[in-house]
N, C-alpha and C positions, 0 to 999 in steps of 0.2 A: 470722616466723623471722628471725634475725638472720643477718646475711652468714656468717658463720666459723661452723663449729660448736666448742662446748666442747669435746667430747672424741670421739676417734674410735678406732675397734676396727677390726681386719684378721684376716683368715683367707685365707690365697692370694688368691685375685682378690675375692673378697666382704667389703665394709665399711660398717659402720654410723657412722653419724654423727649425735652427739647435740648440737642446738639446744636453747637456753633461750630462753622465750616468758612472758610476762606478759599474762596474762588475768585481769580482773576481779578487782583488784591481788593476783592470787598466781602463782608464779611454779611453769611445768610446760615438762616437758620433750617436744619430739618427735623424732623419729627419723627416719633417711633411710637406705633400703637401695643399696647401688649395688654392682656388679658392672664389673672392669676385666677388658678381654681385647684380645690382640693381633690384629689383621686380618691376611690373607696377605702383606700391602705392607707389615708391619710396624711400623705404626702404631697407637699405642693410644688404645682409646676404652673409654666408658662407657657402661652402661646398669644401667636398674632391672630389665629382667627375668632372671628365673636362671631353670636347667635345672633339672629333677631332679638329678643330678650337683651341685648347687650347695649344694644342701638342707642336707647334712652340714657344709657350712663354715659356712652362716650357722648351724645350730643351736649350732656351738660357739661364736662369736661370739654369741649369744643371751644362753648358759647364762653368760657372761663378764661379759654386760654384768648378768643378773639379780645376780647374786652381787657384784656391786660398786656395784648400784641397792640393793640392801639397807642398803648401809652408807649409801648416801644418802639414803635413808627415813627409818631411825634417826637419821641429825643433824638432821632435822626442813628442811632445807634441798629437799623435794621435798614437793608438797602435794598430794595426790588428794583431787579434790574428789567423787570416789563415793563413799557407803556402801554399808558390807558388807551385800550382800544376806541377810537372815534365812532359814535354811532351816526350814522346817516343822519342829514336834517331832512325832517318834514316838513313839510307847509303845517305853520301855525296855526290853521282854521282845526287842521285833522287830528294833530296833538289834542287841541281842547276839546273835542268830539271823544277822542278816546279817552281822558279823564274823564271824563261824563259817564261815561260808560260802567265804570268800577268803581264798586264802592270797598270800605274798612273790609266787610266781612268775605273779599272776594280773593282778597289775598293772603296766599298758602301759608304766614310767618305770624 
């Protein structure tokens, strides 16, 4: 991990912070969650763990950073070195059985 990160995301006291790493000459990104809060004394520190209470800031800081990791995908300037897992094929009757089955409001997003 390099000293500085790239670029860094905020939502109230919760911030990510994205480092550029080079492994096995291709170049990936990791991440670092941190959480700022004030002590009684006034004094501000850091840390990595968050509350329940925290959850919603870092998701939106999440959803921020996906949506502009896309565009970094697409310039080809981010290399994942996973392939997409193959899912099993069904028979085509049971797929459209199982859309049928779910509607909009069934799904958790």
């Amino acid at each position: 991990m390099s000293n500085l990160p790239v670029k860094k995301w905020r939502k109230g006291g919760v911030s990510v912070a994205m480092f550029e790493n080079e492994f096995n000459n291709k170049k990936m990104s990791s991440f670092q969650i941190q959480k700022s809060y004030k002590t009684q004394g006034g004094e501000w520190k850091n840390t990595t763990s968050l509350n329940a209470s925290d959850l919603p800031q870092l998701m939106s800081v999440i959803m921020q950073i996906m949506t502009e990791g896309v565009k970094v995908m697409e310039s080809g300037q981010e290399q994942n070195s996973r392939r997409p897992q193959q899912q099993p094929q069904q028979p085509q009757q049971k797929q459209q059985t199982q859309q049928e089955d779910y509607t909009e409001d069934d799904i958790p997003f």
